[in-house]
N, C-alpha and C positions, 0 to 999 in steps of 0.2 A: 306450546303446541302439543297435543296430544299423541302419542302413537300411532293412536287410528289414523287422525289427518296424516299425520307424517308419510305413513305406509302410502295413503293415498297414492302421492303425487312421484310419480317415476319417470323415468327416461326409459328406451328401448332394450339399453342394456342392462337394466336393473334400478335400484332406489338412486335420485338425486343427491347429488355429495351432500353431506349437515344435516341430511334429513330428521336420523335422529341424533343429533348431536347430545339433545337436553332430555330426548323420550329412556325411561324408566327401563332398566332389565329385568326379563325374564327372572334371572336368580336373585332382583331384589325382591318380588313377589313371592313366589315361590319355587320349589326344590323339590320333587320325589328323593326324600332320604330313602326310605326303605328298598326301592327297588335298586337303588344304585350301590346299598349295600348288600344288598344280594348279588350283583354282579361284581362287585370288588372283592368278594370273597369267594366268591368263584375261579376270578382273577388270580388271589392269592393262591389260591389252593390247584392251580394247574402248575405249581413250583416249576422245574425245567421248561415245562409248558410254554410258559410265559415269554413273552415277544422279546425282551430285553435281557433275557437271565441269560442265553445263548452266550453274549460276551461275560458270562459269570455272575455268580449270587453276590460279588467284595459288596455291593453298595446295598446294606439291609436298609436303609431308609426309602427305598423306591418307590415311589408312586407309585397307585393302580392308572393304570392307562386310562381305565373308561372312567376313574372322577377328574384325571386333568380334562380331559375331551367337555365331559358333562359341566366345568366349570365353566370352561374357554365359550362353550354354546350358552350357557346362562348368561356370560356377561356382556355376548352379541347381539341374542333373540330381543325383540324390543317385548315388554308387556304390555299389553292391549286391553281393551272392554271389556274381552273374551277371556277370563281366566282360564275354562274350561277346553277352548281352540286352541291357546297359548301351552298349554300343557300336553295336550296330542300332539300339535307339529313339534313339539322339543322329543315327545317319545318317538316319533317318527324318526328323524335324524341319532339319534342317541342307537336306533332297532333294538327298542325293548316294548313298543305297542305291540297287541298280540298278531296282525297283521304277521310283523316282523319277527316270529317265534317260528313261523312255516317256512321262511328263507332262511333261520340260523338251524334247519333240518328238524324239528320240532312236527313231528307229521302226525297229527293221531291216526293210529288204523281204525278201519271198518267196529272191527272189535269193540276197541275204546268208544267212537263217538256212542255205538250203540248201550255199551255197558254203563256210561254216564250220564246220556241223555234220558234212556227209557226212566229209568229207577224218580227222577225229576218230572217224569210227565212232559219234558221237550221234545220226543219225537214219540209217535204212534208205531202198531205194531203194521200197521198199514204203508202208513210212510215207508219205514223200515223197509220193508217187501218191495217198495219201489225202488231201493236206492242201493238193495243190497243184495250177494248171491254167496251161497253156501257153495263151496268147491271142493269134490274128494279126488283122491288121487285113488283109482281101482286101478287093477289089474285084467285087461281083455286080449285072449288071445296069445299071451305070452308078454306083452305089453303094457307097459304103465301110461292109462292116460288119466284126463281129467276133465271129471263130470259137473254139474253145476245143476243145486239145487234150489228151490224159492225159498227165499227167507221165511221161516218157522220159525217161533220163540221159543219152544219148547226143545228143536233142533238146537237152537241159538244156543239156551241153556246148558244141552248136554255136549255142548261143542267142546272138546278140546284141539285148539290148535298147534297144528306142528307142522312137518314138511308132507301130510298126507293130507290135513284139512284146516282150514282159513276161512273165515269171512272177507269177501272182495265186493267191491263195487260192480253194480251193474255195466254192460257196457256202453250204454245210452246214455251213462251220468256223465256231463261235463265236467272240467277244469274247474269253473266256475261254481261250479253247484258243489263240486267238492269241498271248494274253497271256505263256503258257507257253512259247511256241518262242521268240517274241522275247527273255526273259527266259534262256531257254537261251542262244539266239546272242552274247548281251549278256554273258554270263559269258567269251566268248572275245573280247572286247576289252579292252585294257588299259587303266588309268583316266584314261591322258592321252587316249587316242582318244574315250573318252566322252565327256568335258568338252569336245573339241577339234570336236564336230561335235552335243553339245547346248545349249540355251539355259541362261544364266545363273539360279540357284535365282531370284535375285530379278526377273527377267523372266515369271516365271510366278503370282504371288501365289498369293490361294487355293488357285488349282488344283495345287499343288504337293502341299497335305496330303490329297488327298482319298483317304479311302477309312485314315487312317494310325491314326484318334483312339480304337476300339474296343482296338486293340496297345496304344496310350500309354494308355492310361487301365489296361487292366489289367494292364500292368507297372510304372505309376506310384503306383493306387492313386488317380488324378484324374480329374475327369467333366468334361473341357474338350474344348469342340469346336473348339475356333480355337487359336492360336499366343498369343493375349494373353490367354485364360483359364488356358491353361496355364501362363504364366508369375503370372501373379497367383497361383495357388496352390500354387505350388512358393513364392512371396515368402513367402504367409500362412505357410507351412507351415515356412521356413526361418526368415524374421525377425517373424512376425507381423502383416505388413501386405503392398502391393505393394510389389515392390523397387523402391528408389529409389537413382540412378545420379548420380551426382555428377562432370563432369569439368572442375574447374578452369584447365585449359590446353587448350578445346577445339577450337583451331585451324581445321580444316577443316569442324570439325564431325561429322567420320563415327560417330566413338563416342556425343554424344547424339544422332544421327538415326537410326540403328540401336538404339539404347536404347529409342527411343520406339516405333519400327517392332514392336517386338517385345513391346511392351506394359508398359516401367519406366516409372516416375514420375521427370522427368529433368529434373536442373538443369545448365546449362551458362554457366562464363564465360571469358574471357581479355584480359589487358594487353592486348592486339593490336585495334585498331578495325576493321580489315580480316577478322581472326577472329570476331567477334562478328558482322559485317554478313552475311558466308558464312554464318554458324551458324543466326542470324535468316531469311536466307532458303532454307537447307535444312529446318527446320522451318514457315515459311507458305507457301513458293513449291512446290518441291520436293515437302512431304508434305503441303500443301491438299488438301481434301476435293476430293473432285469439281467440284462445282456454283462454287468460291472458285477452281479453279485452270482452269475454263471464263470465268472473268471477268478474272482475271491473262492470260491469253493472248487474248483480247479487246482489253485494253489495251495488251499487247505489238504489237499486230496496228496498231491506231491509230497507236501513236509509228513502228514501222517504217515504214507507207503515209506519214505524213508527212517524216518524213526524206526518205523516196526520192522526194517530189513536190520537195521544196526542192532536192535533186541534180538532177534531170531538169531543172526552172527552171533553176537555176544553170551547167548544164553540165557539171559536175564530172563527173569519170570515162567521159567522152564523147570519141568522137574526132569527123572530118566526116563521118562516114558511119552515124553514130548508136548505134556500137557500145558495148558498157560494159565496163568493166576490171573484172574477179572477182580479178585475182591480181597483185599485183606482184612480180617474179623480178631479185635483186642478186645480182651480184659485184663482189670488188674486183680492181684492178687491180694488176699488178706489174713493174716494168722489167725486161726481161731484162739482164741486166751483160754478154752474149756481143754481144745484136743492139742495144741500145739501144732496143726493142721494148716500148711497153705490151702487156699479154700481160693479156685478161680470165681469171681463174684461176674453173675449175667444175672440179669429176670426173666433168660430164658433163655433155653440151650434150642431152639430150632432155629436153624439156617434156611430153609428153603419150605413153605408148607406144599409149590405147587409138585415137589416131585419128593415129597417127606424126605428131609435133608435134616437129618439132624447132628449134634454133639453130643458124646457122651463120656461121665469124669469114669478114668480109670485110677483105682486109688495106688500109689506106690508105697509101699510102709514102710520099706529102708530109708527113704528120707520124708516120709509124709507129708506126698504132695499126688495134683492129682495131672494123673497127663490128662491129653484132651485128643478123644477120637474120630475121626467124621462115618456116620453109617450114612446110607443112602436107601432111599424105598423100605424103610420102615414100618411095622404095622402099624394102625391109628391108636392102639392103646399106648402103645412108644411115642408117638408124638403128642398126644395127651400129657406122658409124665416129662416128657423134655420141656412143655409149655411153663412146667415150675420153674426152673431153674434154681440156682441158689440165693438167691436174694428174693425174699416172701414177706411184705409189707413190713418192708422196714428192721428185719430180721438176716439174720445170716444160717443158714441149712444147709448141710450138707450129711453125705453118706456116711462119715467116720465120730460124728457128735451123736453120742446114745442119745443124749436132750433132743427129741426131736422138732421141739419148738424152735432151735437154734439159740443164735444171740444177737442181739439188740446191735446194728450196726453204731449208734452212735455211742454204744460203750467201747467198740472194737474204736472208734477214732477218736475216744477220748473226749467225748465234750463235755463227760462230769468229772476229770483226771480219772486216771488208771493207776493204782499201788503197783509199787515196783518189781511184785512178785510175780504181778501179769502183763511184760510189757505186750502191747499190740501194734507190728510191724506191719505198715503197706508198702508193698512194692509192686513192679510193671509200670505206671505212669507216671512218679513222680511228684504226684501230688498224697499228701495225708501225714499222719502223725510218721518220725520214724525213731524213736526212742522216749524213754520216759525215763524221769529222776523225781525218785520220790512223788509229791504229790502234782509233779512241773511237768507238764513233756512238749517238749521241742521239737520244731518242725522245719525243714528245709525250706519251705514254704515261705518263712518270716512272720508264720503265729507262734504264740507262747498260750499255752490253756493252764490255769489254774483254779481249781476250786472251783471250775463248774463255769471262769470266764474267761474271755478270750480276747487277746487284745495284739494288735499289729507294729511288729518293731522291725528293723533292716536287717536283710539276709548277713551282713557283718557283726549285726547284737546278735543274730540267732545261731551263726557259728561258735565265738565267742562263747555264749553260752551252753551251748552244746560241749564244747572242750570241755568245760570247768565242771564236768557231769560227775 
């Protein structure tokens, strides 16, 4: 039985159980990679952002949310006749058709559609004058008001907009008519520029499908008005009940939180106790009703005021003048082998560019080393030279080496051995070479470099032979 018949035949409440039992999915057909890779990398790149990281980043392996959703819809959607209809109602639910770019806040102004359309010969300068009104903001009277002029192209041209003048819509233009230009303008942007200047599908819930369910239903052949009806009867209708999602190694959790999100009946476990904890509270904490996740942040609220009364008691993170510590900023340190010089090693001494925050090395010469200053409001040629810092492409620079090229960091750590007349000490973190013998130098670490190689033995051979130095 074919798809098409399948969909055919329904019940009131949606497709008949087994309908498509044997009919063919959507993602065996086909798959928009590219735009779903531009939304998971979008995904990616809202770090904190992101719906699940809230319980913490421990689980790097995490799934982007919108390719479990975009999987979980491929392997329900039946594929049809219609490659072409079968690919819009998945963009439709997925809200990445352009439709769906004006509800994730995606609104072109007046401006844009005219700036993109004229230049293509899509809209006239006639048109234009119908749909559009120049607006200044004058001064009458003592009084700021605002005037409205007819669309000019020449005006248009010399327009610059601000909080005194805009292009705006006529006041005669509907909803609807709006809806049309926008969705014009919108065809001339390409699909990283959409994504890269709208809100994420899942930042928008509801209001994502609205207006989409009359389409899905009658190319589905289902009567669902939400996202979880629709998948329960695409379930009834594939396996005979709702689908039920099963993921054994569920690590971060994203695939049964999206499971559920979306309306499967979802089991989830894994070896990992730190997976399961994640899992457990992306499902109560995370995907709490309302009214449960108003009382979790309640008590989130409580344990934070009290910690912070027990620091303030205590003094912790206080200096004498009652200020508190939000960031603490490390480097380590490294001997220059030219000056004998601890050298704090950064690629770049600026802490703050929006309010010019910078560090700056004060050298000490009784023991040649350099303290570190904080200035604040800085002028821009100061934050300029703080942009160097002391590590410059793979080199070591600093104020007290005449060399101003510096020196090659991989000679200060030894990866072609160092003669024992130039040992190079790192210290602050713990990690790097910390002594040298002869053409051998040993590491805390549990590497041993010689001659240019480098090979890994137990921090017990690397004491061991550290003694015997």
């Amino acid at each position: 039985m074919s798809a098409d018949v399948a969909i055919a035949s329904r019940t009131t409440s949606g497709l008949d159980p087994l309908l498509l039992k044997n009919a063919p999915s959507f993602v065996e057909v086909q798959f928009p990679v590219g735009r779903l890779s531009a939304e998971a990398y979008k995904e990616r790149k809202a770090n904190l952002g992101q719906t699940l990281t809230a319980l913490g980043s421990y689980w790097k392996g995490r799934k982007p949310l919108i390719l479990c959703r975009a999987v979980m819809l491929g392997c329900l959607l039946p594929a049809t006749n219609n490659p072409a209809k079968d690919l819009s109602i998945f963009l439709k639910l997925m809200g990445m058709d352009d439709a769906a770019f004006l509800r994730r806040g995606l609104v072109p102004k007046p401006s844009e559609i005219v700036g993109r359309l004229m230049p293509v010969g899509d809209i006239a300068s006639d048109e234009a004058a119908r749909l559009f009104v120049i607006k200044r903001r004058v001064t009458e009277e003592k009084k700021a008001v605002w005037v409205e002029e007819p669309f000019d192209l020449d005006a248009f041209q010399n327009l610059v907009e601000d909080r005194s003048n805009y292009l705006d819509w006529d006041d005669g233009i509907g909803d609807a008519e709006r809806d049309k230009w926008r969705l014009r303008a919108l065809d001339t942007y390409t699909y990283d520029e959409k994504v890269k200047r709208a809100k994420r599908p899942e930042e928008c819930e509801d209001a994502l499908f609205d207006g989409i369910w009359p389409q899905i239903n009658a190319h589905l052949g289902t009567s669902a008005a939400s996202l979880s009806e629709l998948v329960g009867q695409l379930g009834v209708a594939r396996f005979g009940h709702r689908p039920r999602l099963a993921d054994t190694f569920c690590g971060g959790g994203s695939i049964p939180f999206e499971g559920a999100r979306v309306g499967c009946d979802v089991y989830a476990s894994d070896l990992n106790p730190i997976a399961c904890m994640l899992t457990w509270g992306a499902f109560n904490m995370i995907g709490a009703v309302p009214e449960r996740r108003a009382e979790i942040d309640e008590a989130q609220q409580e344990i934070v005021a009290a910690v912070d009364a027990e620091i303030i008691r205590l003094g912790i993170e206080h200096d004498e003048e009652g200020n508190r510590a939000k960031a603490y900023l490390y480097c380590i340190e490294a001997r220059c082998p030219k000056t004998g010089w601890m050298v704090p090693m950064a690629p770049s001494w600026v802490i703050s560019k929006s309010r010019n925050v910078v560090a700056k090395l004060v050298p000490d010469h009784a023991v040649k080393r350099y303290e570190i200053e904080i200035h604040a409001g800085v002028s821009a040629d100061e934050m300029k030279e703080a942009e160097k810092g002391t590590v410059r492409d793979g080199r070591l620079v600093h104020p007290m080496n005449p060399e101003r090229s510096g020196v090659e960091i991989k000679t200060i750590r030894g990866d072609f051995g160092i003669p024992a007349a130039t040992p190079a000490i790192v210290s602050g973190s713990g990690i790097g070479w910390t002594s040298c013998h002869g053409r051998t130098i040993y590491s805390k670490s549990g590497f041993i470099a010689s001659s240019g190689s480098r090979r890994r033995v137990s921090a017990r051979v690397a004491r061991k032979l550290s003694s015997q130095r």
